[in-house]
C-alpha positions in Angstrom: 0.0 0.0 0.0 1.9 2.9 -0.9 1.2 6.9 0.4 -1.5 7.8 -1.7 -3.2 4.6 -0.8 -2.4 5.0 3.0 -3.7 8.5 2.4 -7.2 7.8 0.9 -7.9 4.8 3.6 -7.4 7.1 6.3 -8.2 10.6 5.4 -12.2 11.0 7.2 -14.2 13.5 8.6 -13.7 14.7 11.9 -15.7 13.5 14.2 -18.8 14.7 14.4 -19.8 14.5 18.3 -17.8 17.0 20.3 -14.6 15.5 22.3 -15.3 15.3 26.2 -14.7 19.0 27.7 -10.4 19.1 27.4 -10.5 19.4 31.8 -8.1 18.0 34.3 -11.2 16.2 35.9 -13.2 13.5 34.7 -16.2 13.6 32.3 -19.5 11.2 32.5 -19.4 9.0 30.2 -23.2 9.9 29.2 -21.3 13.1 27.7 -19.4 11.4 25.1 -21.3 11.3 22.3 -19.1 10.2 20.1 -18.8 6.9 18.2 -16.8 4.1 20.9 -15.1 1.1 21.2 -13.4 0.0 24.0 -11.6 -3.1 26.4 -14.6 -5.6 27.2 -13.5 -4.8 30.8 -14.9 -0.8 30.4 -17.7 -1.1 32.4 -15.0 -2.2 35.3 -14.5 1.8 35.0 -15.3 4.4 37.4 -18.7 6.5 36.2 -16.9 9.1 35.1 -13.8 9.0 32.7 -10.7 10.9 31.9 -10.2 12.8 28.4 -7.3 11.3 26.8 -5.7 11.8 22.9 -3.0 9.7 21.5 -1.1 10.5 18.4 -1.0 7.5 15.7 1.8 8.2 13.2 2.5 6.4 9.9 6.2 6.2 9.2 6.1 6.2 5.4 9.8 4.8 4.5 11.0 1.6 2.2 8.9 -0.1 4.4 6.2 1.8 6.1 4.8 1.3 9.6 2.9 2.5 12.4 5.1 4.4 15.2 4.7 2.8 18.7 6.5 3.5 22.0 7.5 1.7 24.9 6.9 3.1 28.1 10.1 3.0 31.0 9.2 0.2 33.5 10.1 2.8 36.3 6.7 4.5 35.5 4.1 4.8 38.3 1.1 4.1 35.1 1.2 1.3 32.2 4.9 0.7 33.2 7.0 -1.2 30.2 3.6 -1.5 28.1 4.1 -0.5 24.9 1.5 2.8 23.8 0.7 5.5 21.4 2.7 8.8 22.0 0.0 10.6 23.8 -1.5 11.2 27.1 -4.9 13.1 29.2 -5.9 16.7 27.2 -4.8 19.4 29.1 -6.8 22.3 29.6 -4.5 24.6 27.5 -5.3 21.8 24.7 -7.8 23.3 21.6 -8.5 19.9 21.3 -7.6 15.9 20.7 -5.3 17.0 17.6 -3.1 19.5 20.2 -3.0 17.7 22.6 -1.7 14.6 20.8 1.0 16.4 18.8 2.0 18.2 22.0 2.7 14.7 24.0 4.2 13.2 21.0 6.9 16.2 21.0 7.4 15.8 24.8 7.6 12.4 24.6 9.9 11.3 21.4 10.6 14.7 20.2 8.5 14.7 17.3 8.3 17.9 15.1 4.6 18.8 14.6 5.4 20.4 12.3 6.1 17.3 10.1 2.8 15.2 11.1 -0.2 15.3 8.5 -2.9 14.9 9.9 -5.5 12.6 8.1 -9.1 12.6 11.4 -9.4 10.3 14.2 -10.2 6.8 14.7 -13.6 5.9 16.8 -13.2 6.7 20.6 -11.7 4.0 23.4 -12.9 3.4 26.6 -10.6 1.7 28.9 -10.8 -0.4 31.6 -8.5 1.9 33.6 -11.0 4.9 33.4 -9.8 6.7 30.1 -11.5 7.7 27.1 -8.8 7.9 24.1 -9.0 9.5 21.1 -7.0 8.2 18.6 -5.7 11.1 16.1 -4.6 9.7 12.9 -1.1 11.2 10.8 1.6 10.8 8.3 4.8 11.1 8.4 6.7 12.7 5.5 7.0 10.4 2.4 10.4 8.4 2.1 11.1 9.3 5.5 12.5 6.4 7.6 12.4 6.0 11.7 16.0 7.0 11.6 15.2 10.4 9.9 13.2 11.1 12.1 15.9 12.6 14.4 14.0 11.4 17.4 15.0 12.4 21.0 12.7 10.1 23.2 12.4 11.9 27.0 14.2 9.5 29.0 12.1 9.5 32.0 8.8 8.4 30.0 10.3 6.4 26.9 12.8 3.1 26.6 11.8 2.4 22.9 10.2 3.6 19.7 10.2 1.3 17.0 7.4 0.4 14.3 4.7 -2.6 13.4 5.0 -2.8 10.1 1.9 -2.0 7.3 2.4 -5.6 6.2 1.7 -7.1 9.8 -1.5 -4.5 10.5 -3.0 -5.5 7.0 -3.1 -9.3 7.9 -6.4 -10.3 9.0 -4.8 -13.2 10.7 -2.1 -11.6 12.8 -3.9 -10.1 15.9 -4.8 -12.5 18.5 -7.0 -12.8 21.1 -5.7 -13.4 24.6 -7.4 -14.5 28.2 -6.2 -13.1 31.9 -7.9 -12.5 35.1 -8.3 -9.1 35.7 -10.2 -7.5 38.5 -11.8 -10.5 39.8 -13.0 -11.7 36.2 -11.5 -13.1 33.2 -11.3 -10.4 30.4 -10.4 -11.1 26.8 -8.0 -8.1 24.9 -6.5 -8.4 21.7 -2.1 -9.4 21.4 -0.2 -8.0 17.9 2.9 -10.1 16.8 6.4 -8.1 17.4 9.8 -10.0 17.8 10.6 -7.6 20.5 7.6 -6.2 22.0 4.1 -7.2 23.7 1.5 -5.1 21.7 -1.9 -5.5 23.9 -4.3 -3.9 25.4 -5.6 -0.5 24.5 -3.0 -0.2 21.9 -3.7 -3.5 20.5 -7.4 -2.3 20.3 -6.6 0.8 18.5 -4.3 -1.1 16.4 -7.7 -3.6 15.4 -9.6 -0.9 14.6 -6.9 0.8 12.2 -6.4 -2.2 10.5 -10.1 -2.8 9.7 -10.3 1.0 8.4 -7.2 0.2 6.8 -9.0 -2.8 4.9 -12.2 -0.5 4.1 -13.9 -3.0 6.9 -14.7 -0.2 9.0 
């Protein structure tokens, strides 16, 4: 699938229903409005959840990808879990869109500057109390990981590295996985990496791009 492809897959209206308020407190849920998906353990969530955004980059080299990050174990949240760059929308945020590209430039150093960006993916709810938007973008063409001139923040960030376009376009690679969780067992969706253990919230994101990805969704 080359750029122009990647391009006309993704590009979509925004959103329609309006993002929860961008607050430092949590939103009722019955005020997001907007289209969700979500871990089959969301309704282990508090009533109310917490805005969240999360940048999801396309690295459009010889071999393109999706960007991913892996969080340092030391972290008091998601330790060593592998994520979006992203994080809650601050009050200062306009919206989903600022306040991914500002965590991704906080996080891995990420020009905005040099994101496209191509709309959002459906809401997430997570089990954890968050409600994620997923803001979609490109990379510049023929631009590799390397390019990049990333400079991860060492006190959030131990890896950035890419799934690769071929692995998200096969139907068969994500897998579903079983775990007691909470006091019930909860099923979540697992990506293949050689390195890296792609699950959970990112892993559902990750389903979801792939079936817009495959005009499924």
């Amino acid at each position: 699938m080359n750029a122009a492809t990647l391009r006309a897959r993704l590009a979509a209206p925004p959103d329609p229903a309006p993002l929860p308020p961008a607050r430092p407190t949590a939103v009722g849920a019955a005020a997001i409005a907007a289209p969700l998906s979500g871990d089959d353990a969301r309704d282990l969530s508090p009533g109310a959840l917490t805005p969240a955004a999360v940048l999801v980059p396309f690295v459009l080299g010889a071999a393109p990808g999706v960007l991913l990050t892996k969080r340092n174990a030391h972290l008091s949240a998601h330790a060593g879990q592998v994520s979006f760059p992203g994080g809650r929308i601050d009050p200062e945020d306009a919206d989903a869109e600022a306040a991914a590209l500002r965590e991704a430039e906080e996080e891995i150093g990420l020009d905005p500057a040099r994101v496209e960006l191509l709309g959002r993916l459906p809401s997430y709810v997570t089990g954890t109390g968050f409600c994620i938007t997923p803001v979609l973008g490109l990379l510049p063409d023929g631009v590799t990981l390397d390019d990049l001139g990333l400079s991860p923040s060492a006190a959030e960030v131990e890896a950035v590295f890419e799934l690769p376009l071929s692995v998200l376009l096969d139907p068969a690679a994500p897998q579903r996985r079983r775990a007691h969780f909470r006091g019930r067992w909860r099923e979540f969706w697992v990506w293949p990496h050689p390195e890296h253990y792609i699950w959970g919230a990112t892993a559902g994101i990750l389903v979801n791009l792939a079936s817009r990805l495959r005009g499924v969704a």
